[in-house]
Backbone as JSON Lines, residues from 0, in Angstrom:
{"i":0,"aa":"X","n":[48.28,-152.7,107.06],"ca":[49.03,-152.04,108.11],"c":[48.54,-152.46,109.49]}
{"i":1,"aa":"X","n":[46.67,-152.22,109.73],"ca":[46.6,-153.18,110.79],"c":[46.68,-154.46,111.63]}
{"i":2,"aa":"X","n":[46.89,-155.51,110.18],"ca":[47.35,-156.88,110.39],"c":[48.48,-156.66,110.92]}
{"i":3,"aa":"X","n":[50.02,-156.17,110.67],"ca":[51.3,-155.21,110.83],"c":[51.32,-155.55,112.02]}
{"i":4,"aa":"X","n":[50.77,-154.25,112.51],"ca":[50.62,-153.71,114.04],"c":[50.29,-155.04,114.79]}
{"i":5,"aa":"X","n":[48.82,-155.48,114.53],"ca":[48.76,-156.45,115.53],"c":[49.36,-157.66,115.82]}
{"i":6,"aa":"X","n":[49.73,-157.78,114.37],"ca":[51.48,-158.93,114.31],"c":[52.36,-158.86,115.61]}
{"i":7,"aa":"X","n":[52.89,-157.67,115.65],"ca":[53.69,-156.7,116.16],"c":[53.38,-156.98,117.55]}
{"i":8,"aa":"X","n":[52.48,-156.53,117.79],"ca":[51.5,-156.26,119.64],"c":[51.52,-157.88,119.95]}
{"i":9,"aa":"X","n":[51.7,-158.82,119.03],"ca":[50.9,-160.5,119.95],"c":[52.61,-160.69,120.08]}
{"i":10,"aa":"X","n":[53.71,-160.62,118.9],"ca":[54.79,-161.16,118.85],"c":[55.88,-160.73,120.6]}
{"i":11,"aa":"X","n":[55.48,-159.29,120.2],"ca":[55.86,-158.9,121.88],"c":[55.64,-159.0,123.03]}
{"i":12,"aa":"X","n":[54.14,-159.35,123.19],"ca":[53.65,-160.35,124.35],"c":[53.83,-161.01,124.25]}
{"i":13,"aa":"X","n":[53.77,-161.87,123.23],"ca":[54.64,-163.31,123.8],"c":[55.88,-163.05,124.44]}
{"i":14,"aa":"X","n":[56.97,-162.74,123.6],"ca":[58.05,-162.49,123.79],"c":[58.32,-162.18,125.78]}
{"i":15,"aa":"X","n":[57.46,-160.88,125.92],"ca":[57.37,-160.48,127.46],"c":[56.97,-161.34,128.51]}
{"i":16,"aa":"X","n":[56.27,-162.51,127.68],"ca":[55.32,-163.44,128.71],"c":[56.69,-164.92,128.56]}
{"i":17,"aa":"X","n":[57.38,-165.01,127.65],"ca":[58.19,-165.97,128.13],"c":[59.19,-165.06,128.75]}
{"i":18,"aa":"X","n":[59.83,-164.12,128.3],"ca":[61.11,-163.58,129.11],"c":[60.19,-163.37,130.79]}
{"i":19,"aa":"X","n":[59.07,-163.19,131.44],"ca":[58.64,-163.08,132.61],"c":[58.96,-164.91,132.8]}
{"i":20,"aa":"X","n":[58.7,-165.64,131.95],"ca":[58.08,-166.57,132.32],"c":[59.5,-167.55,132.73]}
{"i":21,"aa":"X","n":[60.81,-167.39,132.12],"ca":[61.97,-167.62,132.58],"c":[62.39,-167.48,133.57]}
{"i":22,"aa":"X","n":[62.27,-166.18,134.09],"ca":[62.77,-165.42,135.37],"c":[62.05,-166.23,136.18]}
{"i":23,"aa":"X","n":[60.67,-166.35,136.25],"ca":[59.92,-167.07,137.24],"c":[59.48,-168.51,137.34]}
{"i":24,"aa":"X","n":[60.65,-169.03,136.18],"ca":[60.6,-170.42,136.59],"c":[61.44,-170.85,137.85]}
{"i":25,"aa":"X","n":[62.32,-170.61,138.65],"ca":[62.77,-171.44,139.57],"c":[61.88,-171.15,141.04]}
{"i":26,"aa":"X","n":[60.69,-170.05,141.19],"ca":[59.82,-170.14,142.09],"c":[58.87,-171.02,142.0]}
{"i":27,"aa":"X","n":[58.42,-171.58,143.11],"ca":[57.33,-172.7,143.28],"c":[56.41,-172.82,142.75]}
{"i":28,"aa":"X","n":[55.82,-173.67,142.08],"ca":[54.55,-173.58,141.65],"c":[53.52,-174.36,142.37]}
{"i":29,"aa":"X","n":[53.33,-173.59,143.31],"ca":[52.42,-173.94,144.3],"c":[51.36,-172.67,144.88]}
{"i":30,"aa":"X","n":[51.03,-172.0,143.78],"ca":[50.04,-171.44,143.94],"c":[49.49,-170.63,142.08]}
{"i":31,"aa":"X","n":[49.55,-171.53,141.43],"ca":[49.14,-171.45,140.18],"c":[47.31,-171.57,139.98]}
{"i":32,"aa":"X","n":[46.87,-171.73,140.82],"ca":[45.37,-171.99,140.79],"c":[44.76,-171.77,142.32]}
{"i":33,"aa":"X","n":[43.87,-170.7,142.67],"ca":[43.57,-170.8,143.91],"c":[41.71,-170.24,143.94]}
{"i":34,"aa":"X","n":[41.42,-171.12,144.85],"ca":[40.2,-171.04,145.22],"c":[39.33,-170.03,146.21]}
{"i":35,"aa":"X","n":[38.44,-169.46,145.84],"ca":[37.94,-167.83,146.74],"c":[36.47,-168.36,147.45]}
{"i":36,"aa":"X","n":[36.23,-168.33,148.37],"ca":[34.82,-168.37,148.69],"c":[34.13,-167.6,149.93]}
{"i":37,"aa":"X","n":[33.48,-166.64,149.93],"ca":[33.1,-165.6,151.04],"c":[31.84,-164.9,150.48]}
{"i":38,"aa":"X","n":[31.64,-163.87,151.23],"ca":[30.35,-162.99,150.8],"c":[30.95,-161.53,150.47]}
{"i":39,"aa":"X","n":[29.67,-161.18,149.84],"ca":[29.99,-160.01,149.06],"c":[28.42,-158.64,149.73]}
{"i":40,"aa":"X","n":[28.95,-157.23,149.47],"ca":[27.97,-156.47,149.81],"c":[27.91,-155.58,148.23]}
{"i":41,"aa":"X","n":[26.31,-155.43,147.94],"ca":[26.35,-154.36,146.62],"c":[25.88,-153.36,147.67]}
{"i":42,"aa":"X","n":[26.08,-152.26,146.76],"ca":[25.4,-150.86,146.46],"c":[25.32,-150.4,145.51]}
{"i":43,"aa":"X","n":[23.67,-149.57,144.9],"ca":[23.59,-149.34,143.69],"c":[22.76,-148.03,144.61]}
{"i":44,"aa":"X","n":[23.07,-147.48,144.8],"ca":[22.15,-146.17,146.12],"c":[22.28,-145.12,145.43]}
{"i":45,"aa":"X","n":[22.71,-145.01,143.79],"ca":[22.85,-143.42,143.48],"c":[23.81,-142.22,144.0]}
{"i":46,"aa":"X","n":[25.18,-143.31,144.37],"ca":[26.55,-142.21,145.06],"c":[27.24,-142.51,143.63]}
{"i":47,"aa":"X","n":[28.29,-141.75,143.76],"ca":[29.55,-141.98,143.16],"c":[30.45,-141.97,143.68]}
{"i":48,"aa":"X","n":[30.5,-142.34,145.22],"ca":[31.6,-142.27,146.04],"c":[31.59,-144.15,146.68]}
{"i":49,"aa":"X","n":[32.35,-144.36,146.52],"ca":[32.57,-145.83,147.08],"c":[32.38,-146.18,147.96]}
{"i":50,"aa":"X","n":[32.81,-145.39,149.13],"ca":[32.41,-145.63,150.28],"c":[31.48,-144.95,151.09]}
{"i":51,"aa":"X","n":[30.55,-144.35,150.81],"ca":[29.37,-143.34,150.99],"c":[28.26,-144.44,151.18]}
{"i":52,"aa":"X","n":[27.76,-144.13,152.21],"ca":[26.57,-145.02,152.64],"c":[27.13,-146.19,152.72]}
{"i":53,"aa":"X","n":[27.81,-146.66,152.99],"ca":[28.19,-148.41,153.06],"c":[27.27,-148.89,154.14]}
{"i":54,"aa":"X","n":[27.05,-148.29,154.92],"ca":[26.14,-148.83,155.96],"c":[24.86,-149.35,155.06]}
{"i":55,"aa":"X","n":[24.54,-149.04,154.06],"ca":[22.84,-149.54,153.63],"c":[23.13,-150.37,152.68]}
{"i":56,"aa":"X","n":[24.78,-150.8,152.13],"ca":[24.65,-151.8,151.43],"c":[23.97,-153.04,151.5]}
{"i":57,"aa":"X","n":[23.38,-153.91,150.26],"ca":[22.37,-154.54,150.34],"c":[23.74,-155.97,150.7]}
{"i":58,"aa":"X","n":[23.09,-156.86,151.8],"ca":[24.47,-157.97,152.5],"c":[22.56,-158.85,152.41]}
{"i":59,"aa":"X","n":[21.8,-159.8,151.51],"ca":[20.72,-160.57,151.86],"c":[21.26,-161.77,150.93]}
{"i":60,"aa":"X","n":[21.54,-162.92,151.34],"ca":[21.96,-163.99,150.54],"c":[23.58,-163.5,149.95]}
{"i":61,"aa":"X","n":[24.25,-163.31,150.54],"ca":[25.76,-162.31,150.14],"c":[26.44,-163.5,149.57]}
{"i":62,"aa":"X","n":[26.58,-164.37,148.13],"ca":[27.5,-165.73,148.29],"c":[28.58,-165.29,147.13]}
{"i":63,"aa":"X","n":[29.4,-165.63,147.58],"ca":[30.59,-165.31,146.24],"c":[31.8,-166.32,146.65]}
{"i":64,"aa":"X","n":[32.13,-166.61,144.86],"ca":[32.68,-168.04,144.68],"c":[33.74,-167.55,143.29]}
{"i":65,"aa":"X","n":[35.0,-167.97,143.71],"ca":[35.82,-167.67,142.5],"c":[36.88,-168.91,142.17]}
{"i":66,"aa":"X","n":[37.37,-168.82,141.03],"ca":[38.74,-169.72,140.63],"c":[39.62,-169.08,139.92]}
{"i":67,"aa":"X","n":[40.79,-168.72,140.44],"ca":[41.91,-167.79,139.82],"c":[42.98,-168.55,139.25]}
{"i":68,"aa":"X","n":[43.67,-168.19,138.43],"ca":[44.36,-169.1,137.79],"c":[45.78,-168.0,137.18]}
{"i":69,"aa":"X","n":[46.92,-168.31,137.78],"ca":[48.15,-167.34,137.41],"c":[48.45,-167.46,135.67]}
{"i":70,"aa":"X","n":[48.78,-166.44,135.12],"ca":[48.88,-166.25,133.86],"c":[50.58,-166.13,133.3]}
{"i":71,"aa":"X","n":[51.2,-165.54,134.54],"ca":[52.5,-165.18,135.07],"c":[53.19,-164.64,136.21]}
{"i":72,"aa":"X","n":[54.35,-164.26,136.2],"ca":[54.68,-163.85,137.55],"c":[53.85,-162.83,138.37]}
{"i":73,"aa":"X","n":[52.97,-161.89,137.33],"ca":[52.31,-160.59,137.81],"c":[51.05,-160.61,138.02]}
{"i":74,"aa":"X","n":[50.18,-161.47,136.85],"ca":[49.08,-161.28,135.7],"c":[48.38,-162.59,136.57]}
{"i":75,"aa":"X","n":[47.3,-162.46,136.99],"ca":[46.48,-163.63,137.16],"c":[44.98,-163.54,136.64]}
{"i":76,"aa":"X","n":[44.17,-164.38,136.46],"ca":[42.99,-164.46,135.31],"c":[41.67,-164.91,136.47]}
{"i":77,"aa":"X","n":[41.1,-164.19,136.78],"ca":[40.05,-164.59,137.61],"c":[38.17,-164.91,136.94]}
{"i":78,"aa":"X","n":[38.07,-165.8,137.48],"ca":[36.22,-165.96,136.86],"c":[35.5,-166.14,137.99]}
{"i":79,"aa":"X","n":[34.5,-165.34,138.77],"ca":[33.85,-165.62,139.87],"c":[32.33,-165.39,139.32]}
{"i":80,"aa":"X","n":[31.91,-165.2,140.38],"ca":[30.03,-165.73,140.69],"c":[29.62,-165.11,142.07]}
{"i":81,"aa":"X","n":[28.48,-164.66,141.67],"ca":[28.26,-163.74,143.28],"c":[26.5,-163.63,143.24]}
{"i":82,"aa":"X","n":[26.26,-163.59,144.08],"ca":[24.39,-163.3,143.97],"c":[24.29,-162.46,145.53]}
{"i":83,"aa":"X","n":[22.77,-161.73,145.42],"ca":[22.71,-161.25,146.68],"c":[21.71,-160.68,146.14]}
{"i":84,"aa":"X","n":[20.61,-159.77,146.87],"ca":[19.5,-159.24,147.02],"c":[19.07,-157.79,147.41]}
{"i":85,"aa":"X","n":[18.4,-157.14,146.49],"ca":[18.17,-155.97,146.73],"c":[16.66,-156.07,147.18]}
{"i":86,"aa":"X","n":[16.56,-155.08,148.74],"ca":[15.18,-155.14,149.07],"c":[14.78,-154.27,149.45]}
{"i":87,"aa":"X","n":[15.37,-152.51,150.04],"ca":[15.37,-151.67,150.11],"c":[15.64,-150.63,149.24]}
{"i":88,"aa":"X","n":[16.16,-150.57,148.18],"ca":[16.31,-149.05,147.56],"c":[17.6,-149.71,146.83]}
{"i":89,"aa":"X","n":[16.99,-148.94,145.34],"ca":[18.01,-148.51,144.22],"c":[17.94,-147.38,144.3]}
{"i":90,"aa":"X","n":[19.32,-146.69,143.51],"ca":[19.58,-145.61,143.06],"c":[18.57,-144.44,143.74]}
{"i":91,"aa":"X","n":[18.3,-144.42,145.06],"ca":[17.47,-143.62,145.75],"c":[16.04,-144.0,145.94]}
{"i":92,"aa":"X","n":[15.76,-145.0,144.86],"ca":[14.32,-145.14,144.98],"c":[14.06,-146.61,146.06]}
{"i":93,"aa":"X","n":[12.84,-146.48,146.59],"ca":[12.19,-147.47,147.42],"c":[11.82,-148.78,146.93]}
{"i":94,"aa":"X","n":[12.02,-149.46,147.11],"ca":[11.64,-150.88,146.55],"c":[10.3,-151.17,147.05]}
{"i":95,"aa":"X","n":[9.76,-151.62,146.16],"ca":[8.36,-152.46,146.91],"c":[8.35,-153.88,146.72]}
{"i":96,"aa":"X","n":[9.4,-154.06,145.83],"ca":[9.39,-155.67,146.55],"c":[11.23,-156.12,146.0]}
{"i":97,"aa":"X","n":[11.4,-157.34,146.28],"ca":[12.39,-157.68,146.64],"c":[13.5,-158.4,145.17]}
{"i":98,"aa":"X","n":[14.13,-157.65,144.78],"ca":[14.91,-158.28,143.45],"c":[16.18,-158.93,143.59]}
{"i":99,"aa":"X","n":[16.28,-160.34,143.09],"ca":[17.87,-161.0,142.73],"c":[19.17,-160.52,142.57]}
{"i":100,"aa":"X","n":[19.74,-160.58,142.55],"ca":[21.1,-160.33,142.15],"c":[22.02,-161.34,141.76]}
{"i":101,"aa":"X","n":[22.18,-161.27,140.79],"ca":[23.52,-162.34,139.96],"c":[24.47,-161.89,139.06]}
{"i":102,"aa":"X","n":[25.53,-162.33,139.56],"ca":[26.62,-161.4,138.75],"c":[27.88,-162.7,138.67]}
{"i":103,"aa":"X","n":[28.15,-162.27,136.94],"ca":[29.77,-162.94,136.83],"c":[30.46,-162.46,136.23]}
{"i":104,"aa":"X","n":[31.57,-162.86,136.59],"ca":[33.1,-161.54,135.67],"c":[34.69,-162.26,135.72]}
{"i":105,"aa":"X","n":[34.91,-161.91,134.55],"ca":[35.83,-162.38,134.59],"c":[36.78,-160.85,134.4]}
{"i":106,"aa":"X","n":[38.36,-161.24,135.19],"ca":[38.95,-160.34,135.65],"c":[40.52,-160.43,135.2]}
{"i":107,"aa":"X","n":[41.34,-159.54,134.88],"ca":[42.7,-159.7,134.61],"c":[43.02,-158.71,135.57]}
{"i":108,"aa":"X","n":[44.11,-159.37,136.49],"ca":[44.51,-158.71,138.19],"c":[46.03,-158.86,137.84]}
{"i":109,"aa":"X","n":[46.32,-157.44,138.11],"ca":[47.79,-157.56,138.26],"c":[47.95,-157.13,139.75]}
{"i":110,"aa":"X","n":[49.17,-158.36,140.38],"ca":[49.99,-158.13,141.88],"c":[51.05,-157.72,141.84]}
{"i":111,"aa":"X","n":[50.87,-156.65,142.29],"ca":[51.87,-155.71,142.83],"c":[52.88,-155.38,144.1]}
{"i":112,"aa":"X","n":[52.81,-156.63,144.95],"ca":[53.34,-156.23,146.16],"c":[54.75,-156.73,145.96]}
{"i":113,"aa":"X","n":[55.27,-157.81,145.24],"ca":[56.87,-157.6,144.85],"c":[57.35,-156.51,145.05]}
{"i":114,"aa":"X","n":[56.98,-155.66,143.89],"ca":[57.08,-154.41,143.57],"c":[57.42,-153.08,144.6]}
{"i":115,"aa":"X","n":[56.7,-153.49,145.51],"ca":[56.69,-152.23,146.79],"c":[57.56,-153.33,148.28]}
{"i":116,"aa":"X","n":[57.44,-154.57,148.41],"ca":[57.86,-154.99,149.4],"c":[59.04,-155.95,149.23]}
{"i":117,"aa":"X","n":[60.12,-156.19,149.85],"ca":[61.02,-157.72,149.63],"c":[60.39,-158.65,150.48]}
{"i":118,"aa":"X","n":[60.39,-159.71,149.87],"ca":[59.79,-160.84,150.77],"c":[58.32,-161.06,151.23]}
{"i":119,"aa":"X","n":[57.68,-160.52,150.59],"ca":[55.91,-159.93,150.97],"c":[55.47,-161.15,150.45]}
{"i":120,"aa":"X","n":[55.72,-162.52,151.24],"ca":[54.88,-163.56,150.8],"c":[53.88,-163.45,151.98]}
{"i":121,"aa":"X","n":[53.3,-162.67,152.47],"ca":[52.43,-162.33,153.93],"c":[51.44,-161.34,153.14]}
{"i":122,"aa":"X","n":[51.71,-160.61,152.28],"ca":[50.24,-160.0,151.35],"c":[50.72,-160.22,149.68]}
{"i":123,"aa":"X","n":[49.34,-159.7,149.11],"ca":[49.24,-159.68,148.1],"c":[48.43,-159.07,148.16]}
{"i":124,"aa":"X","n":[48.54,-157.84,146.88],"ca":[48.0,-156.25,146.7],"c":[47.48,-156.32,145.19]}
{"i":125,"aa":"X","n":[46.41,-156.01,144.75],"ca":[46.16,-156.16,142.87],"c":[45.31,-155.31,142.71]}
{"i":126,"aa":"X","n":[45.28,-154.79,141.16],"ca":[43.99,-153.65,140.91],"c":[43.96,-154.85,139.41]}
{"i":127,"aa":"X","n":[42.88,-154.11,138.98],"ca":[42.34,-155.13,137.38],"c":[41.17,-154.79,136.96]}
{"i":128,"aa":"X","n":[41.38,-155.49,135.96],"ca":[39.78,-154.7,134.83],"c":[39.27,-156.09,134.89]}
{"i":129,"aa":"X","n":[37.94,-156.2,134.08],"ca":[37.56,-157.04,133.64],"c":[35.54,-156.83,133.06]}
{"i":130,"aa":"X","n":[35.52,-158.01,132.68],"ca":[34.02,-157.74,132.13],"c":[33.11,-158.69,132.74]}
{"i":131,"aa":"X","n":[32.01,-158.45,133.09],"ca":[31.13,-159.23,133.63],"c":[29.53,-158.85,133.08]}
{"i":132,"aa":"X","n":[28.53,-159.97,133.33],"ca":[27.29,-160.15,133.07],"c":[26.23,-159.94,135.0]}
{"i":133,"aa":"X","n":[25.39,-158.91,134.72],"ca":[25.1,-159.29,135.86],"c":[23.4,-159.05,135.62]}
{"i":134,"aa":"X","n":[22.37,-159.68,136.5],"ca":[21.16,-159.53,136.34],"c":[20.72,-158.9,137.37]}
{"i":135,"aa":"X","n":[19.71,-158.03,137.43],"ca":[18.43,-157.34,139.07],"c":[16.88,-157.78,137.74]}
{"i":136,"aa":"X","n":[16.59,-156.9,137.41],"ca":[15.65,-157.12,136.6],"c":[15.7,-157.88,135.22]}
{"i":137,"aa":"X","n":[17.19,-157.17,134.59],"ca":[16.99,-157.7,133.38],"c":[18.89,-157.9,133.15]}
{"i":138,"aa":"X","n":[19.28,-158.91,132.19],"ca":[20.64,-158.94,131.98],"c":[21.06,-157.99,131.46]}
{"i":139,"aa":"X","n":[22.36,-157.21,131.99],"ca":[23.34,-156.28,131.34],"c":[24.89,-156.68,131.62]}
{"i":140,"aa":"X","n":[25.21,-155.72,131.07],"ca":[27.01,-156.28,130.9],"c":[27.49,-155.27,131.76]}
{"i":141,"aa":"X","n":[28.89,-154.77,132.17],"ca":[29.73,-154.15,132.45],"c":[31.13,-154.38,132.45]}
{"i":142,"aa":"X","n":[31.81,-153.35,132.57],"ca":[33.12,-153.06,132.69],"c":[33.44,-153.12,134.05]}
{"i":143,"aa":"X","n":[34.14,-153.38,134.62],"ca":[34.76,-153.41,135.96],"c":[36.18,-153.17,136.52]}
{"i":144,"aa":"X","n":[36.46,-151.74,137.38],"ca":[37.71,-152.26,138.2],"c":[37.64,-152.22,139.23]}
{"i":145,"aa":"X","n":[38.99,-152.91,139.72],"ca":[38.68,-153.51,141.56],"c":[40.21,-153.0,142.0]}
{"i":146,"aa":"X","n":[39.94,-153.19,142.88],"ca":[40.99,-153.02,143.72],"c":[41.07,-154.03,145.16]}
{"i":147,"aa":"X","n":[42.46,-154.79,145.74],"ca":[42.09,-155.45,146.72],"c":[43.43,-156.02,147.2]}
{"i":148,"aa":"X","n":[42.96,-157.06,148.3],"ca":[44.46,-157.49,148.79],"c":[44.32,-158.78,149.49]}
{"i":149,"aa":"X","n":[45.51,-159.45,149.42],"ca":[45.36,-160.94,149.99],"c":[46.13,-161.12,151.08]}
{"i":150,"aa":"X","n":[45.72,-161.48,152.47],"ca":[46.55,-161.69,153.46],"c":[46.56,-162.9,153.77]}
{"i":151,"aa":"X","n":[48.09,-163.24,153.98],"ca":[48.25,-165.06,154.04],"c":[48.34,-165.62,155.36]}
{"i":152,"aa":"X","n":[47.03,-166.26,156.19],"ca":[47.44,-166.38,157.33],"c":[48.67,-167.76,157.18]}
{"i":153,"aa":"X","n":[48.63,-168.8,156.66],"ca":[48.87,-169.81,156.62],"c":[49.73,-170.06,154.91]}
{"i":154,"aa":"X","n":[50.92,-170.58,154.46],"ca":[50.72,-170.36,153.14],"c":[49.97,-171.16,152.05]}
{"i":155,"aa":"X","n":[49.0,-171.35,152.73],"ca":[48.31,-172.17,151.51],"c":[46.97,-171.1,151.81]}
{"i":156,"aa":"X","n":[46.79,-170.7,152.62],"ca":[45.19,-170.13,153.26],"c":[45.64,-168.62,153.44]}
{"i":157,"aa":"X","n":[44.29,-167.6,153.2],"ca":[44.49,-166.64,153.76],"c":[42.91,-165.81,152.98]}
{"i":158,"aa":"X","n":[42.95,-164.43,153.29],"ca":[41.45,-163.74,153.04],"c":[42.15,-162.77,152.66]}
{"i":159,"aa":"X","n":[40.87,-162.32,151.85],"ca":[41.23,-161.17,150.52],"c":[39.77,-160.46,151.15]}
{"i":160,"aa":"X","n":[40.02,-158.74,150.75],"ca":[39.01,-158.13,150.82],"c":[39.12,-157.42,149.69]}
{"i":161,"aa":"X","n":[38.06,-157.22,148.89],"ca":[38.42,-156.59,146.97],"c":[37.01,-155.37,147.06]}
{"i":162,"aa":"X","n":[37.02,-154.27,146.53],"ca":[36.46,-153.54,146.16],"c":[36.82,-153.25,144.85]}
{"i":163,"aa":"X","n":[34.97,-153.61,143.84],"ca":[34.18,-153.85,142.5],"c":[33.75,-152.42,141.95]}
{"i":164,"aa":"X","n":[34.13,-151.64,141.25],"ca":[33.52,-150.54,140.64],"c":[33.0,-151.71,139.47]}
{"i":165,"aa":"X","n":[31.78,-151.06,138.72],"ca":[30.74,-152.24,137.9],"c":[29.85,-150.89,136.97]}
{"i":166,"aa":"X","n":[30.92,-150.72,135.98],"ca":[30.22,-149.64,135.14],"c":[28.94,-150.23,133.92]}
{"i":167,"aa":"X","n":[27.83,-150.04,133.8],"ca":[26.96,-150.82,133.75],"c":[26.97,-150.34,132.08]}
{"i":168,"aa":"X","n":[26.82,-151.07,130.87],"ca":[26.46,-150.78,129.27],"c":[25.8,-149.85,128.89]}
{"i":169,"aa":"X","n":[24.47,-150.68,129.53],"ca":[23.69,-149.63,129.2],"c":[22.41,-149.21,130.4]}
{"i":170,"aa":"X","n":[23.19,-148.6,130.99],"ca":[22.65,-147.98,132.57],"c":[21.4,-147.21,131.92]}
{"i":171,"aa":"X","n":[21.58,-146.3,130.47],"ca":[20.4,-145.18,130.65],"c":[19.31,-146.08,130.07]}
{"i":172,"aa":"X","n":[19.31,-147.27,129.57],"ca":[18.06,-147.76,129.16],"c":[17.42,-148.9,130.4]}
{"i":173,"aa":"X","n":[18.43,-148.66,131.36],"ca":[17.61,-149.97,131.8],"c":[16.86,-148.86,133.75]}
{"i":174,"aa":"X","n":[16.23,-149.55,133.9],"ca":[15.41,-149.12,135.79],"c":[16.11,-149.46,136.73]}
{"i":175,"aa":"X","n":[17.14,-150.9,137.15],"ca":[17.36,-151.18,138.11],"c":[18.71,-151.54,137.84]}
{"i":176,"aa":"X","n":[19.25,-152.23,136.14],"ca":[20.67,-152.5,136.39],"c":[21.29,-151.88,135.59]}
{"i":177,"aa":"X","n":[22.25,-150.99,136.64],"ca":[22.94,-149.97,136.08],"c":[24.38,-149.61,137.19]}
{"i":178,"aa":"X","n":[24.88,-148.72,137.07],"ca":[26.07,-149.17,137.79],"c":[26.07,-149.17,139.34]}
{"i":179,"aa":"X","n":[27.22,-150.05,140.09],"ca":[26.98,-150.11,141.82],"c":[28.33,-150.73,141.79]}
{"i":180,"aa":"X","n":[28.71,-150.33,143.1],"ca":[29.72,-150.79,143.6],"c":[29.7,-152.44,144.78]}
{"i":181,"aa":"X","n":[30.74,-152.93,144.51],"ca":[30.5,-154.64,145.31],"c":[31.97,-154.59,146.13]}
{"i":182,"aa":"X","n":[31.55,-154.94,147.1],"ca":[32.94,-155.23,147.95],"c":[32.63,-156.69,148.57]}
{"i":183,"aa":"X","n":[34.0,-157.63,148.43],"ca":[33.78,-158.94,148.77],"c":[34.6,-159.01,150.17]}
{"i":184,"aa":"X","n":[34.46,-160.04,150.75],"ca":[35.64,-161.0,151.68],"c":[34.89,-162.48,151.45]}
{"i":185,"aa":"X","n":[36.76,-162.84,151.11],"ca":[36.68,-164.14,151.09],"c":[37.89,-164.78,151.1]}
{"i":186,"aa":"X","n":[37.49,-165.8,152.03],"ca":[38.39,-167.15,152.2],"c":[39.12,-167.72,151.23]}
{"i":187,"aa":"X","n":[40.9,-167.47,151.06],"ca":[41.32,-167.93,149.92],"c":[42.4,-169.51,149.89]}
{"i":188,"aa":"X","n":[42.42,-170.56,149.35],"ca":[42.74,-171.33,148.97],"c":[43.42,-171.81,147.83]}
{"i":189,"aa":"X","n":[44.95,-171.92,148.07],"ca":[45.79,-172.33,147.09],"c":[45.77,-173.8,146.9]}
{"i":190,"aa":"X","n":[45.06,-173.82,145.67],"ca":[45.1,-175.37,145.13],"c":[46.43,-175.86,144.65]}
């Protein structure tokens, strides 16, 4: 019965992903792959509010680097890379010395601004999940959603600012990597 079902669940995505994929063949394909590169700020300060303390987010070596790649008219598939440095304070506590940061994730972003605007080739609006690996002391995994938006100065060019919720595996076994919030800007490029 579960073979069934999941028969069922792939046959209809497909199905949904060519009937999208019809409709959106006579638009351009000139932005099927685009390139991200800017800095990023963590916080891992022990809030649960996103934007609480942003002022003490840790911004030391801030580099973040992505390659997005459209899946369909809605659905785009992101894999980025980000590092940065904690040197003041986790989760309330004081640092006495200075820890790495490396993080990668891959992301499924759905854009939404069709949806709310006609003609909105001037933004692009997306929320998305995804999973990523990130290190401070020791490697852990997480879950992730974001939220964010792309403004096109130029149509090949434009900057995105994305806010990272980064729910951490296994937060209660580990000291330093456990969950924090990441907000990026970065320079975007349609390959």
């Amino acid at each position: 019965m579960r073979k069934l079902i999941l028969f069922l669940v792939l046959v209809s995505l497909i199905g949904f992903d060519a009937s999208s994929q019809s409709k959106f063949a006579d638009r351009v394909n000139d932005d099927v792959w685009k390139l991200s590169i800017g800095v990023n700020a963590v916080g891992s300060l022990g809030e649960r509010q996103p934007f609480s303390r942003i002022d003490e987010f840790e911004f030391n070596r801030p580099f973040a680097i992505g390659v997005e790649g459209r899946w369909n008219k809605y659905f785009y598939i992101e894999q980025d890379f980000t590092m940065n440095q904690f040197d003041s304070e986790i989760d309330n506590g004081q640092l006495r010395e200075t820890f790495n940061y490396y993080s990668t994730n891959t992301y499924l972003k759905y854009y939404f601004s069709e949806s709310l605007f006609k003609n909105a080739d001037w933004i692009d609006m997306f929320v998305g999940t995804g999973l990523g690996l990130f290190i401070v002391e020791e490697v852990n995994g997480s879950g992730n959603a974001l939220l964010g938006g792309t403004l096109w100065i130029k149509p090949k060019f434009g900057v995105r600012l994305q806010g990272i919720a980064k729910f951490a595996f296994d937060a209660s076994d580990k000291v330093y990597d456990n969950n924090h919030f990441q907000y990026t800007f970065q320079l975007i490029f349609k390959l």
